[in-house]
Backbone as CSV, one residue per row, in Angstrom:
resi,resn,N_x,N_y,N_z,CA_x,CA_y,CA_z,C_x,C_y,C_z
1,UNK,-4.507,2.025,-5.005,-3.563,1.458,-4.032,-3.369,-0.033,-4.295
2,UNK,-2.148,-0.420,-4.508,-1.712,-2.030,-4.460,-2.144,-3.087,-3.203
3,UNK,-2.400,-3.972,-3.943,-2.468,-4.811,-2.629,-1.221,-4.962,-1.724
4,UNK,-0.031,-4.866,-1.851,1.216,-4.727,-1.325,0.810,-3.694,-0.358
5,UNK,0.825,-2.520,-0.987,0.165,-1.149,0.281,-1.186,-1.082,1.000
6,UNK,-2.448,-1.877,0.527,-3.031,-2.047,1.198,-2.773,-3.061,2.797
7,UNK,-2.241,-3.998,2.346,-1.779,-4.863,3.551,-0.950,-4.228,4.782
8,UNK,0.101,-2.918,3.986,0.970,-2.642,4.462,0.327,-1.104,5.834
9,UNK,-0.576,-0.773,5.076,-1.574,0.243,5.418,-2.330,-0.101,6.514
10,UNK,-3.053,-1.352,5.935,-4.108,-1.935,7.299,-3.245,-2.543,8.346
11,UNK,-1.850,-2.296,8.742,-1.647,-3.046,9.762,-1.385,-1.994,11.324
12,UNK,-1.917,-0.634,10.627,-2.087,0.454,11.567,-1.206,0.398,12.364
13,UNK,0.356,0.378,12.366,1.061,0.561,13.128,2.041,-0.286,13.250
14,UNK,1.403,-1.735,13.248,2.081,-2.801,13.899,3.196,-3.250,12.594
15,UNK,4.051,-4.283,12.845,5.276,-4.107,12.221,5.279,-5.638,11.181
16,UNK,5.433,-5.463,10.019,5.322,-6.126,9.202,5.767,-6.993,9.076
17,UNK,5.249,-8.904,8.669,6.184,-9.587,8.371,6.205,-10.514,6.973
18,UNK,7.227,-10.557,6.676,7.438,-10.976,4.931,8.318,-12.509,5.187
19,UNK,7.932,-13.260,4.104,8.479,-14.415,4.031,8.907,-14.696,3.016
20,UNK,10.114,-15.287,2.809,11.010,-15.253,1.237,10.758,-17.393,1.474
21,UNK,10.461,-17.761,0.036,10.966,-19.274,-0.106,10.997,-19.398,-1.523
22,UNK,12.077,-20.492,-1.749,12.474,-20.404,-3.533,11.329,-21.565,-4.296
23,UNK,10.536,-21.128,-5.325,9.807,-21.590,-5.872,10.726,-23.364,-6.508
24,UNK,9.650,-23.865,-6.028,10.487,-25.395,-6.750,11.617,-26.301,-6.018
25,UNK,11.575,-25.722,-4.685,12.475,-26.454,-4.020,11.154,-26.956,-2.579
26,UNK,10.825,-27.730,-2.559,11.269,-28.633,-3.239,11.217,-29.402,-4.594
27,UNK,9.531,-29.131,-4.910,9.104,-29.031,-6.301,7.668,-27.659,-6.074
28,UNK,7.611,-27.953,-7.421,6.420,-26.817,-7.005,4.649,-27.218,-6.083
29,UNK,4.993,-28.723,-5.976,3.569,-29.166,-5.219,4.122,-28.393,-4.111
30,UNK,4.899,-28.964,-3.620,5.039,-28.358,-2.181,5.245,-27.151,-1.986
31,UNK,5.745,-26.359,-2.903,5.614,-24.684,-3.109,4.496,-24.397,-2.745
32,UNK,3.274,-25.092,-3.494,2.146,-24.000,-2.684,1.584,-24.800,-1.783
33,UNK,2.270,-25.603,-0.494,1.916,-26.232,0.558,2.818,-24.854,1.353
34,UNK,3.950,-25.273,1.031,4.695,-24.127,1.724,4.002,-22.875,1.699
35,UNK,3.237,-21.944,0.610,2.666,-20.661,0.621,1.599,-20.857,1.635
36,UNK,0.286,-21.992,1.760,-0.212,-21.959,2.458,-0.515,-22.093,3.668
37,UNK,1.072,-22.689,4.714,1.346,-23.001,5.619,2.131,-21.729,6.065
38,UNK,2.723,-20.936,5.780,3.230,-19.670,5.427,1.978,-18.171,6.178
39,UNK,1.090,-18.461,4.914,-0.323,-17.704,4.693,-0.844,-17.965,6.404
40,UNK,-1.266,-19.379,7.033,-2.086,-19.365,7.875,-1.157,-19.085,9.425
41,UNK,0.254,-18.695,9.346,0.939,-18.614,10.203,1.341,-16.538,10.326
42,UNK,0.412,-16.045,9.989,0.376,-14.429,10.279,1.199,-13.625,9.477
43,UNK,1.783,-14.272,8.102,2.743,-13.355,7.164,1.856,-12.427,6.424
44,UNK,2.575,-11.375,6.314,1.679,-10.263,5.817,1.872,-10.230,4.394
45,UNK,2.859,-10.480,3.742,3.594,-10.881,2.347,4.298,-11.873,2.082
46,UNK,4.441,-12.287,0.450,5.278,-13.754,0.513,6.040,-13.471,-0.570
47,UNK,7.311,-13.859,-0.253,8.450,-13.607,-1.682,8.710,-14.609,-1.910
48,UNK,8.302,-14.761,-3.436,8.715,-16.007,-4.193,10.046,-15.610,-5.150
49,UNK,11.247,-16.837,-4.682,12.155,-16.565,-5.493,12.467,-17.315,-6.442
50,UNK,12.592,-17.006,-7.563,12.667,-17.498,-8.718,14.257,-18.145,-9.042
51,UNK,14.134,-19.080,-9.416,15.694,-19.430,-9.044,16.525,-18.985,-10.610
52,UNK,18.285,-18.726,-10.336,19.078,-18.630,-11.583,20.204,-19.148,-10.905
53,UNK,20.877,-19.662,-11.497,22.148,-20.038,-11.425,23.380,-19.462,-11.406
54,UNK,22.953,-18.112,-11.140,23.740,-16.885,-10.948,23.756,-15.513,-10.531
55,UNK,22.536,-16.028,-9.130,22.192,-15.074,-7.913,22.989,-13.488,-7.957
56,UNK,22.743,-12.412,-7.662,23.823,-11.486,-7.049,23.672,-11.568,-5.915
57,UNK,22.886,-11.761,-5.243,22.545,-11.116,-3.731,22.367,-12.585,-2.871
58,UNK,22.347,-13.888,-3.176,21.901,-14.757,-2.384,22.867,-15.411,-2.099
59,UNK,22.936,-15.632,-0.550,24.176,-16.238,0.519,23.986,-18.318,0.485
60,UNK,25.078,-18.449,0.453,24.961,-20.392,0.055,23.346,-20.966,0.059
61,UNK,22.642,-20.390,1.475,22.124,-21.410,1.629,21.006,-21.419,0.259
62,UNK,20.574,-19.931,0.006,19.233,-19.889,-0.857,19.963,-20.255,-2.414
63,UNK,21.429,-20.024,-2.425,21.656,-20.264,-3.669,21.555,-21.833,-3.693
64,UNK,22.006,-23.051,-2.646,21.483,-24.260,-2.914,20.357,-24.126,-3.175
65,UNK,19.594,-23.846,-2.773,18.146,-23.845,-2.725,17.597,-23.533,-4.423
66,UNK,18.115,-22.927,-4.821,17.985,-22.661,-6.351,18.488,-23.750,-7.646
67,UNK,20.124,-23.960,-6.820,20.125,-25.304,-7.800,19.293,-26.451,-7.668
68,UNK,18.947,-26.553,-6.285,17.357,-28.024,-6.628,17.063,-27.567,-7.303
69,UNK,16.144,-26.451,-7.144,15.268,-26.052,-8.155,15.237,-26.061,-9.301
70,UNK,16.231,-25.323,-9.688,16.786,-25.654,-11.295,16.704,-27.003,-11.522
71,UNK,17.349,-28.052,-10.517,17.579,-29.280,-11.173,16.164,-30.223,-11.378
72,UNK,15.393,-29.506,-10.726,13.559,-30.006,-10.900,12.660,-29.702,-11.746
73,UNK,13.561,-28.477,-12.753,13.299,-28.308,-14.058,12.217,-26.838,-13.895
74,UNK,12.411,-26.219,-13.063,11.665,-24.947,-12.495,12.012,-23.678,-13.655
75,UNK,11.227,-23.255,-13.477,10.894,-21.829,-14.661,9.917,-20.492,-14.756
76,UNK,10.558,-20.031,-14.906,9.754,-18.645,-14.710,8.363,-18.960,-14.831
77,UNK,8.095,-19.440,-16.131,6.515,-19.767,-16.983,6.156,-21.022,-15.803
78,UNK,6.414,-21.768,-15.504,6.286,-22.722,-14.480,5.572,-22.138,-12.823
79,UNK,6.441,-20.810,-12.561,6.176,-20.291,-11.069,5.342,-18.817,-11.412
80,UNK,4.810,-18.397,-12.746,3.396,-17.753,-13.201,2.362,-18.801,-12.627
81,UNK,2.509,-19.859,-13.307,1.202,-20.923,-13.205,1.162,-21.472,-11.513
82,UNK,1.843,-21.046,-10.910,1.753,-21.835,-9.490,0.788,-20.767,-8.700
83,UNK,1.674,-19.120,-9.246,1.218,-17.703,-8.733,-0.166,-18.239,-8.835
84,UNK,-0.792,-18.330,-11.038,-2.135,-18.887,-10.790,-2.944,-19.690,-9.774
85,UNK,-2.246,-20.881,-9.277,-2.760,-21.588,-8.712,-2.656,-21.484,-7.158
86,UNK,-2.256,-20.234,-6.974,-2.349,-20.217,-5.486,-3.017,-18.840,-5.581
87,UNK,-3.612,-17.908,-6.290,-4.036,-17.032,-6.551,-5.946,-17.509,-6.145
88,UNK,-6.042,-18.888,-6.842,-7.514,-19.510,-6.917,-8.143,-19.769,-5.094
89,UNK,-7.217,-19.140,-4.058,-7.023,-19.604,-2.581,-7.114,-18.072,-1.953
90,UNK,-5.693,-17.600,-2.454,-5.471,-16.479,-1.385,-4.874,-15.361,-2.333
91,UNK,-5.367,-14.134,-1.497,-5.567,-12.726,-1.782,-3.794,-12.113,-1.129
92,UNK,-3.441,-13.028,-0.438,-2.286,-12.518,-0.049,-1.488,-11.573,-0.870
93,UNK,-0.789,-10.426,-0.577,-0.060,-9.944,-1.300,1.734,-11.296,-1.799
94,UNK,1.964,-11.100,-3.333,2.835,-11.642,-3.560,4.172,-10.953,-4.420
95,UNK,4.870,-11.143,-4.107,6.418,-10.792,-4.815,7.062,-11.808,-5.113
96,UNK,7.413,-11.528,-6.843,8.573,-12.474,-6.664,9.978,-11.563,-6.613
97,UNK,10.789,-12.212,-6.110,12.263,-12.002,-6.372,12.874,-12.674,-7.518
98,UNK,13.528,-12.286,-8.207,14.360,-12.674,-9.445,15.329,-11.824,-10.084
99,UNK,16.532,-12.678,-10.570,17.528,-11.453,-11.219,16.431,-11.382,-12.825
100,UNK,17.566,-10.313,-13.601,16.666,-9.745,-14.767,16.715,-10.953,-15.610
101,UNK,17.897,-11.663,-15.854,17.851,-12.854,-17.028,16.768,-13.502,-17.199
102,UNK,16.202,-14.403,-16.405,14.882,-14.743,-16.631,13.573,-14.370,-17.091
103,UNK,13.630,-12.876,-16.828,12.436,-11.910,-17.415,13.002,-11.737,-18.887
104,UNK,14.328,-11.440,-19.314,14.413,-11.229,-20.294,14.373,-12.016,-21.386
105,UNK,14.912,-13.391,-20.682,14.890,-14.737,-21.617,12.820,-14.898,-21.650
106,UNK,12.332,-14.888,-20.728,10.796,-14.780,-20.979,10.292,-13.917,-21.963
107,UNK,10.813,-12.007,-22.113,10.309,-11.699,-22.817,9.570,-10.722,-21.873
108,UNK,10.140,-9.244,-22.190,9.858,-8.468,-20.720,8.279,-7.957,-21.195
109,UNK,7.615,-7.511,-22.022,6.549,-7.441,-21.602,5.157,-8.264,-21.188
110,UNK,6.081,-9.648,-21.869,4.693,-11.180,-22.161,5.169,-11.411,-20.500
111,UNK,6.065,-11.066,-20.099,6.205,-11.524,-18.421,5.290,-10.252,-17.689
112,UNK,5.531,-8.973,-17.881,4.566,-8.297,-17.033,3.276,-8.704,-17.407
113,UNK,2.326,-8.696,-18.317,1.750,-8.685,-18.559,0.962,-10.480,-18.194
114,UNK,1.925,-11.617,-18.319,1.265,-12.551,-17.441,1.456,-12.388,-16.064
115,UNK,2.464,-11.743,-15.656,2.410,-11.199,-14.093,1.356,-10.556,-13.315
116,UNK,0.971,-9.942,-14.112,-0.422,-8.836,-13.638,-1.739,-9.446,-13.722
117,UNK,-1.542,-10.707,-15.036,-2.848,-11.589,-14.629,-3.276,-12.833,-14.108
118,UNK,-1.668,-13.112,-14.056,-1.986,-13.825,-12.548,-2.029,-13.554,-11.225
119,UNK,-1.935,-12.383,-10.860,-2.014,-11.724,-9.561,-0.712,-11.724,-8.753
120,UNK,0.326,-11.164,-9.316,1.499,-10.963,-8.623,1.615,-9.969,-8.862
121,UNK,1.617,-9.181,-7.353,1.779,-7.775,-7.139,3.029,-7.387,-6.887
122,UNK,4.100,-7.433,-6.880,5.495,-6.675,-6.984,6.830,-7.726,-7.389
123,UNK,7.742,-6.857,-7.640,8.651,-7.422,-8.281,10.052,-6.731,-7.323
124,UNK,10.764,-7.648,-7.014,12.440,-6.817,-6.511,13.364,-7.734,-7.245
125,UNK,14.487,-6.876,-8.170,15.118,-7.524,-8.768,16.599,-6.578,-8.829
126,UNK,17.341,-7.699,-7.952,18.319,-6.979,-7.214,19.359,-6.510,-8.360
127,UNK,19.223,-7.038,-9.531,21.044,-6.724,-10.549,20.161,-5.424,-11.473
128,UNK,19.206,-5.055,-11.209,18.104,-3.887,-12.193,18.538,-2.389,-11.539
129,UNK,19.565,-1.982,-11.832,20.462,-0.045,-11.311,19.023,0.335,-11.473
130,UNK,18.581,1.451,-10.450,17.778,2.298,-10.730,18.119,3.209,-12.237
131,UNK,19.661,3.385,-12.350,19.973,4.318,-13.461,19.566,3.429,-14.602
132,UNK,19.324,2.244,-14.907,18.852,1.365,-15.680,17.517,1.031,-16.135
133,UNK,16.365,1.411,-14.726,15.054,0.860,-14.597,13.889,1.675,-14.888
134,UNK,14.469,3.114,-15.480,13.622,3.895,-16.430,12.479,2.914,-17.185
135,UNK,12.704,2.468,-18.253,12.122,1.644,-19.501,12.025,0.631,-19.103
136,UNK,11.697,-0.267,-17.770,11.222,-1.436,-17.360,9.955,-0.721,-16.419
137,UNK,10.675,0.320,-15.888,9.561,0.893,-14.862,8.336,1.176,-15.822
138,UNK,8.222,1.547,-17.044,7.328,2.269,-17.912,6.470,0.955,-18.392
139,UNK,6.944,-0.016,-18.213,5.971,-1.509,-19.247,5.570,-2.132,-17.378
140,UNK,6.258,-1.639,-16.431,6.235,-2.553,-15.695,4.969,-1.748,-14.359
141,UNK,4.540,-0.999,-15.170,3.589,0.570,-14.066,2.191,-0.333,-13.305
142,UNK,2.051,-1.623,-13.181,0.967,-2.603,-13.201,1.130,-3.173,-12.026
143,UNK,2.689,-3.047,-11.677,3.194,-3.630,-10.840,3.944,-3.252,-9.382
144,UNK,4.386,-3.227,-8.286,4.907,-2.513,-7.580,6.567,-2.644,-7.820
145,UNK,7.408,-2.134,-8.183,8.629,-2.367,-8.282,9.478,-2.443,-7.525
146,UNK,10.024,-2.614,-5.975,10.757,-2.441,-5.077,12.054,-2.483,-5.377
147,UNK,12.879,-1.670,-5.217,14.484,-1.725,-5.200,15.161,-1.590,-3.444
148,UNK,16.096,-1.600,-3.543,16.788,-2.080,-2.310,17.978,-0.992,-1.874
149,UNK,18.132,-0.933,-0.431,19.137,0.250,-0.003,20.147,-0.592,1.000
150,UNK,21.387,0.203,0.785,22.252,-1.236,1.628,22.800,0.150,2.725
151,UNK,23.475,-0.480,3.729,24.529,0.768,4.658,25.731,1.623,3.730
152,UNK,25.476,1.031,2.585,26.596,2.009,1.951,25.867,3.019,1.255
153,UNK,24.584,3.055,0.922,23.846,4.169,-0.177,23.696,5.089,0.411
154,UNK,24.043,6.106,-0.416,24.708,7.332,-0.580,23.296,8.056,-0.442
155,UNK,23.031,9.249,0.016,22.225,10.143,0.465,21.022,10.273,-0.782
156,UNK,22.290,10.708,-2.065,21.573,10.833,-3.534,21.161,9.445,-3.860
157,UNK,21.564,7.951,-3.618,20.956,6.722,-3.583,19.311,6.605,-2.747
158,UNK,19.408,7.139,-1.590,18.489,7.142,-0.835,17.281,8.087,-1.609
159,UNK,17.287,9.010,-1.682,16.956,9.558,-2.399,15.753,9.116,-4.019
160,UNK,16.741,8.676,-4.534,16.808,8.294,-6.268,15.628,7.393,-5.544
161,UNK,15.988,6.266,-4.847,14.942,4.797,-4.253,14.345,5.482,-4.324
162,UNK,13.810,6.692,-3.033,12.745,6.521,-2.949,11.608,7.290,-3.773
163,UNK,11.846,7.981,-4.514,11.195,8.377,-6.033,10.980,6.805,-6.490
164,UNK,11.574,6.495,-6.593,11.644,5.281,-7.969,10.305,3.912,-7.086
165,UNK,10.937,2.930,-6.064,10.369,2.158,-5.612,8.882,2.742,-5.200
166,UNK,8.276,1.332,-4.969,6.900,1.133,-5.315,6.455,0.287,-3.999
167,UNK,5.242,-0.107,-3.043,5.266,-0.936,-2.076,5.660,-0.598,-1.122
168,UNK,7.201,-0.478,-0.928,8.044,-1.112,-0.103,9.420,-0.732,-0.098
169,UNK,10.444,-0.549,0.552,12.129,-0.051,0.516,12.489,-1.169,1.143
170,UNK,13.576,-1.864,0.347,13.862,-3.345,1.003,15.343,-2.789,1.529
171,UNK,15.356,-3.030,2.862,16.775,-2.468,3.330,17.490,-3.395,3.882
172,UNK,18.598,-3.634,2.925,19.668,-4.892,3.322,20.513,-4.424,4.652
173,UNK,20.251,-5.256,5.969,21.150,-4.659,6.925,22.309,-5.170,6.997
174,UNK,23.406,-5.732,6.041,24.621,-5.790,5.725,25.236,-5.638,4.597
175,UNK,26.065,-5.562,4.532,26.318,-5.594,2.888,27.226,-7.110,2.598
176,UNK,27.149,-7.484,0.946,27.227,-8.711,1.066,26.043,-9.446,0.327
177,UNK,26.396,-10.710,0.671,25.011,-11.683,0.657,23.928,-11.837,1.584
178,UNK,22.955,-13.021,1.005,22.140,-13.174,2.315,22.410,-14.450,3.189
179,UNK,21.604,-14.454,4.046,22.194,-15.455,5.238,22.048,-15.588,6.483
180,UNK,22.041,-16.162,7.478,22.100,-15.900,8.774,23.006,-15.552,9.218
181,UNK,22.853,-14.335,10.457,24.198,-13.933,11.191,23.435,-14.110,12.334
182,UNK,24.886,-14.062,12.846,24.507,-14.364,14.752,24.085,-13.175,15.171
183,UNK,24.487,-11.475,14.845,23.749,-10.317,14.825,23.596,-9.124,13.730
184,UNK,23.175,-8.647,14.599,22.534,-7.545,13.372,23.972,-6.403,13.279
185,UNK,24.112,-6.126,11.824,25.059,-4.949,11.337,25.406,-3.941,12.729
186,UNK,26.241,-3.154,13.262,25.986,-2.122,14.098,25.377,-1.159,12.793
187,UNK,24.945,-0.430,13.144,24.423,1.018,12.625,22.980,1.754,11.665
188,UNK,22.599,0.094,11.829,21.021,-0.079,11.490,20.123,0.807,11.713
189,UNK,19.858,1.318,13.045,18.927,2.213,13.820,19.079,3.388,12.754
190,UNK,20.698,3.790,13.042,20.845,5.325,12.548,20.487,5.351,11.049
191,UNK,20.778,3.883,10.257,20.553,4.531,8.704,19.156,4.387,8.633
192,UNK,18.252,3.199,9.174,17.058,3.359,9.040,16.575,4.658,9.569
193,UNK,16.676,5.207,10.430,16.057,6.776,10.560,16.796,7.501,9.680
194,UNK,17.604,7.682,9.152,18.073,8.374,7.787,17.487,8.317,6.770
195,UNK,17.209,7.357,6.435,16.566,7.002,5.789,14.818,7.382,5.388
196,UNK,14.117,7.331,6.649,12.551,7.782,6.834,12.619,9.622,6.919
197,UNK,14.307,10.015,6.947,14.333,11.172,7.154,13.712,11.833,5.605
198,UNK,14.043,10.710,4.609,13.869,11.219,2.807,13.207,10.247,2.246
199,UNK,12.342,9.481,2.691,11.304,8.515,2.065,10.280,8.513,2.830
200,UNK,8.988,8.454,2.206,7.705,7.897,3.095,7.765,6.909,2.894
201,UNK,8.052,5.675,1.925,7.637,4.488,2.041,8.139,3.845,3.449
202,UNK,7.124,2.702,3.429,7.646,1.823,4.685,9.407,1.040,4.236
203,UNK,9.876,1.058,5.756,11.005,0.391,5.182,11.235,-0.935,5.749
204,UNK,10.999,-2.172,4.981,11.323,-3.565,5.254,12.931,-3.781,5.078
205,UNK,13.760,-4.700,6.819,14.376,-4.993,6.708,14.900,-6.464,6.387
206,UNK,15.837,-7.022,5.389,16.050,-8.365,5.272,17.360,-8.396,4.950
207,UNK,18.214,-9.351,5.104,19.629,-10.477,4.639,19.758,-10.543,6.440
208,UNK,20.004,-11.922,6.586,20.904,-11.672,7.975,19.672,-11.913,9.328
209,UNK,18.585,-11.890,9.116,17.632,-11.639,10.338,16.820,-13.742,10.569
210,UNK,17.434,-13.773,11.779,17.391,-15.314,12.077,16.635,-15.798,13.177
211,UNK,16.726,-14.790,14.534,15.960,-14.910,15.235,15.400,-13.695,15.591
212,UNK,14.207,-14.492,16.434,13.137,-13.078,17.342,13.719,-11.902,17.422
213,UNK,15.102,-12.061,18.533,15.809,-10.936,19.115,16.823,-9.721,18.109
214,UNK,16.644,-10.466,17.023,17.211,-10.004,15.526,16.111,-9.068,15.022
215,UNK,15.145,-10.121,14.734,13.822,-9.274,14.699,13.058,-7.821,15.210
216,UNK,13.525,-8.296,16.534,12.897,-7.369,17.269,13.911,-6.264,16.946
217,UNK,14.802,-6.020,17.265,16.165,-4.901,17.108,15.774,-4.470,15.892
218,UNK,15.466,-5.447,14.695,15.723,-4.777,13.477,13.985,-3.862,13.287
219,UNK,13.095,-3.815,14.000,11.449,-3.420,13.835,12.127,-2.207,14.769
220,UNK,12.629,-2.059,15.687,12.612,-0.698,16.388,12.523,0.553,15.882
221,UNK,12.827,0.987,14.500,12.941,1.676,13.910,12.324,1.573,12.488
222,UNK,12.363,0.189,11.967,11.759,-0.386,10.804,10.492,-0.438,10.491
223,UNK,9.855,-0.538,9.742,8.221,-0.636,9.644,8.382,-2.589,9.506
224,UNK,9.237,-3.286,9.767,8.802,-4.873,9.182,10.164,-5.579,8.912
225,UNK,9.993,-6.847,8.698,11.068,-7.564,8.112,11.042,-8.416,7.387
226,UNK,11.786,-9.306,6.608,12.048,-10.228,5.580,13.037,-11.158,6.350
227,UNK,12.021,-12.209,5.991,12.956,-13.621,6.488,13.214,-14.254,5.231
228,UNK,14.537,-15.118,4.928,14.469,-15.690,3.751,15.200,-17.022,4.123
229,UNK,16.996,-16.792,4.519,17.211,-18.205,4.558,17.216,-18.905,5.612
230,UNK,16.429,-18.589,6.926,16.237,-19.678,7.812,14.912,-19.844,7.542
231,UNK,14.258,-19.816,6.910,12.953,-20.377,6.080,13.520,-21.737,4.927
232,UNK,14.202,-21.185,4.043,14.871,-22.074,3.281,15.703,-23.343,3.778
233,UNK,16.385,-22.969,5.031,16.915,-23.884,5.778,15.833,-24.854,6.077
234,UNK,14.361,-24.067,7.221,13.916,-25.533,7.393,13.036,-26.085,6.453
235,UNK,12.838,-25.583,5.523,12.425,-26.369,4.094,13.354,-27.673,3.704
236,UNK,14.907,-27.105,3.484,15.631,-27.965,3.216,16.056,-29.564,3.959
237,UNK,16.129,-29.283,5.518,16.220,-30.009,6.390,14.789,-31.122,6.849
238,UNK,13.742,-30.614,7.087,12.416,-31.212,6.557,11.882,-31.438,5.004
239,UNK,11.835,-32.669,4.828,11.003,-33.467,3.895,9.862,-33.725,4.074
240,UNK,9.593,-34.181,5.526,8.490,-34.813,6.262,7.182,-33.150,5.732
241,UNK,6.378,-33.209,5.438,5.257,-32.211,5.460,4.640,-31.689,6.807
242,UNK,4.796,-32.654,7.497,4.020,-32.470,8.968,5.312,-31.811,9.746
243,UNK,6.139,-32.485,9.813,6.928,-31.495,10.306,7.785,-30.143,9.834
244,UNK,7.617,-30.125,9.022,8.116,-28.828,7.691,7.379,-27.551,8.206
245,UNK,6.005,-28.483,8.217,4.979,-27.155,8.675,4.775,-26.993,10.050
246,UNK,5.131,-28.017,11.004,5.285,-26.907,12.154,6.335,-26.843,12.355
247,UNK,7.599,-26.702,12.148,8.592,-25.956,12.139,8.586,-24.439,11.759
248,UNK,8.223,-24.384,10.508,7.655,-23.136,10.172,6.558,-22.336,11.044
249,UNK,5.933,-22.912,11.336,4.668,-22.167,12.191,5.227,-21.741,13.539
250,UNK,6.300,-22.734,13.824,6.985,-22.142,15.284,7.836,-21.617,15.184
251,UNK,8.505,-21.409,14.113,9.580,-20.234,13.605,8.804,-18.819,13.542
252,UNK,8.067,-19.294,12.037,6.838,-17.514,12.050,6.608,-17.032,13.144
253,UNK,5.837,-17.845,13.773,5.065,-17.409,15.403,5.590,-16.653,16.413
254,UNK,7.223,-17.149,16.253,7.894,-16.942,17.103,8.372,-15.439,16.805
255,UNK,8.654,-15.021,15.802,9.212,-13.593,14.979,8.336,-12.819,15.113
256,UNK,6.816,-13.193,14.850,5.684,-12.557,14.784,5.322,-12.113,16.477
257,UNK,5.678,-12.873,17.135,5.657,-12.427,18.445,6.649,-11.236,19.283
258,UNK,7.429,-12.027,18.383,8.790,-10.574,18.799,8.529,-9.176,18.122
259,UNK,7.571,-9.188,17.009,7.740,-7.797,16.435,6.710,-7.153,16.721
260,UNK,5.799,-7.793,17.036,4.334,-7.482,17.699,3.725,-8.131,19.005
261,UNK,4.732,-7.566,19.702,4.166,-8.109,21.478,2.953,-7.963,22.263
């Protein structure tokens, strides 16, 4: 069993919470200030996103968030060695997010293979077709692989996921980018129970989820959720460290309260 599913296992019921922030924004010191301020505020998982300059799935704010990054000279081989160095602390389960270019410009098996020894347990990489991820899945078996289901996937989509994914079913509740909305998609409830109707995995919801009451709506049916760019937001807006981190802690706290009352 992965550490991804162990975490996901021991929480006997209660409803999961995941935290997305882009490696290197602001640089990578503060990356793993951010993981550990993150870590001591009740997240059950942490998604590190790897930045490219040519996102599929990420809404303005995280794609700014990527060009700092980029412009701070951030790199795949760069956010291995951070994984290392926050690995020497905490057991937390970790994911990164990343499109495929970067793995491939790395060099897809010298990347799994430093992936696995630095202790990064799953991978979601949104532009990777399941009809595609045969022969990545086979070098990549070390690792948990998560793929993603939107309101438009098709029964045989639903399906295909959940054979294929690993961890976790990341279920986008809009279609589109990511981002904050003022609410949640209508029709969430029904596909997420459609959904558990043809998968056991747990299903984590993320794009779009901003506050508690978002939160909470989106766990009714969900096993958990993914926060990404109102995390990124108050990263961006705080410089200050002291206040960065309790912003965050009263953001987490606050979600974490709504999904587990």
């Amino acid at each position: 069993m992965s550490r991804i599913q162990q975490r996901l296992t021991s929480l006997n019921g209660n409803k999961a919470l995941v935290a997305f922030f882009t490696a290197g924004d602001p640089d990578l010191n503060a990356s793993k200030e951010i993981f550990t301020t993150i870590e001591n505020n009740g997240v059950d998982i942490v998604e590190i996103g790897v930045p490219f300059s040519d996102p599929l799935a990420d809404g303005p704010t995280i794609q700014a968030s990527s060009h700092r990054s980029l412009k701070n000279g951030t790199t795949l081989k760069k956010i291995i060695q951070l994984v290392a160095d926050i690995r020497k602390t905490s057991e937390l389960p970790i994911v990164l997010m990343t499109s495929f270019n970067p793995i491939f410009v790395y060099g897809e098996k010298e990347f799994i293979s430093d992936a696995i020894k630095v202790g990064v347990d799953g991978l979601i990489i949104p532009d990777l077709p399941p009809e595609e991820a045969n022969r990545f899945l086979n070098i990549s078996a070390g690792l948990d692989l998560i793929f993603l289901l939107a309101p438009t996937s098709t029964l045989e989509r639903v399906q295909q996921i959940g054979n294929l994914s690993k961890g976790f079913i990341y279920y986008i509740s809009l279609t589109g980018t990511t981002g904050t909305k003022e609410t949640l998609s209508a029709g969430i409830h029904e596909k997420v129970r459609e959904i558990k109707n043809h998968v056991s995995l747990p299903i984590l919801v993320g794009f779009g989820i901003s506050t508690p009451d978002q939160a909470k709506q989106a766990v009714e049916l969900a096993d958990g959720v993914i926060l990404g760019s109102s995390i990124v937001k108050i990263i961006e807006n705080n410089s200050d460290k002291i206040i960065r981190d309790k912003k965050l802690g009263e953001f987490l706290s606050s979600i974490q309260k709504a999904i587990n009352p």
